[in-house]
C-alpha positions in Angstrom: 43.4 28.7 -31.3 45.7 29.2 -34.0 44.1 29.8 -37.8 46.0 30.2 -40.8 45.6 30.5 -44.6 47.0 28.5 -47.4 46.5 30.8 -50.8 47.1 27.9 -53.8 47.1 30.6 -56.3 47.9 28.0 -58.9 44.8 25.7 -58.0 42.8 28.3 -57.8 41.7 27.5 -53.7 42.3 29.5 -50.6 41.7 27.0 -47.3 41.7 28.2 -43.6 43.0 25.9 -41.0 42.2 26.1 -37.5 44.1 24.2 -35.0 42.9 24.0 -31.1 44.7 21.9 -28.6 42.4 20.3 -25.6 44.2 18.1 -23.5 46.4 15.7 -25.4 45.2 16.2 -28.6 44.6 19.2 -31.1 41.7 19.4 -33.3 41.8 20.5 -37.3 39.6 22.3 -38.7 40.1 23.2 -42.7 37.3 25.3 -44.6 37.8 24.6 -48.5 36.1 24.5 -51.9 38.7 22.1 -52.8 37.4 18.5 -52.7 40.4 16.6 -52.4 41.3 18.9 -49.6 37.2 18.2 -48.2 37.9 14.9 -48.3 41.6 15.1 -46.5 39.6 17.2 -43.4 37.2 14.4 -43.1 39.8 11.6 -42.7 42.7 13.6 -41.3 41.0 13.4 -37.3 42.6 14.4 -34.4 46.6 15.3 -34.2 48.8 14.1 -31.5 52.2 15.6 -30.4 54.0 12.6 -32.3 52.1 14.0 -35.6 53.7 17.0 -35.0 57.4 15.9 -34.2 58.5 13.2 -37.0 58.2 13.6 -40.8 56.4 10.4 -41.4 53.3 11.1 -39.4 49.5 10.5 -40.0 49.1 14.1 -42.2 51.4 13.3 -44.7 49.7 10.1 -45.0 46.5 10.6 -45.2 47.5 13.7 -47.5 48.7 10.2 -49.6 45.3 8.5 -49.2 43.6 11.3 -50.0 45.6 12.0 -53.3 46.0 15.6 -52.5 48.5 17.1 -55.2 52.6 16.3 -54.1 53.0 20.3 -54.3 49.9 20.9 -51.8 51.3 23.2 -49.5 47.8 22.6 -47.1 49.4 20.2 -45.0 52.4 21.8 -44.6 49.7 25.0 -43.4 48.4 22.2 -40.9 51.7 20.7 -39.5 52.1 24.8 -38.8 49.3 25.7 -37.4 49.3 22.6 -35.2 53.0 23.1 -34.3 52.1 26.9 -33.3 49.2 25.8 -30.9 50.9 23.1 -29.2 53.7 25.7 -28.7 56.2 24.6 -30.5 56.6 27.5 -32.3 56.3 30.8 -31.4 53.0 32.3 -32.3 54.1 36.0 -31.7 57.1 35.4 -34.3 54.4 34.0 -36.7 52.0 36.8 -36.5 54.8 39.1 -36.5 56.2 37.5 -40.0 52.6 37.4 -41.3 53.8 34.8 -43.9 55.6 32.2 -45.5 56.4 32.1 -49.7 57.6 30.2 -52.1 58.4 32.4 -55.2 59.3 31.2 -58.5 62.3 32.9 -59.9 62.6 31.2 -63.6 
């Protein structure tokens, strides 16, 4: 299982994603206060390698459906944390990193 955390210090929400892969598929689990991001984790469903591999894939579209804010970075956190358990990134170079940014400069 691969977990991560999205800090949205601007919203105001920290989510956890957990991603486990059985079989074919990988499973998504988000813990949030954030109701958009509630209602994106009740939709989003299972994640198959094809999710993972091509931009326009079923999370950024249901991100869409959901109305989740165009800077969300959750589902870029999922699209991670799915990529990681599926192996198609390295996990020990993401725990050794500890963390992504974006930082505003201006």
């Amino acid at each position: 299982m691969m977990k991560v955390m999205v800090d949205s210090r601007i919203c105001g929400y920290t989510t956890v994603i957990s991603a486990k892969k059985e079989g074919k598929v990988i499973h998504i689990e988000i813990e949030t206060i954030c109701p958009k991001l509630s209602d994106f984790d009740d939709n989003l469903g299972d994640l198959t390698m094809g999710d993972l591999l091509c931009y326009d894939n079923k999370i950024r579209r249901m991100a869409h459906e959901c109305k989740l804010c165009a800077s969300c970075l959750v589902p870029c956190g999922v699209i991670t944390a799915a990529q990681i358990e599926a192996k198609l990134m390295a996990k020990s170079l993401a725990l050794k990193e500890k963390e992504v940014c974006i930082k505003f400069l201006e």
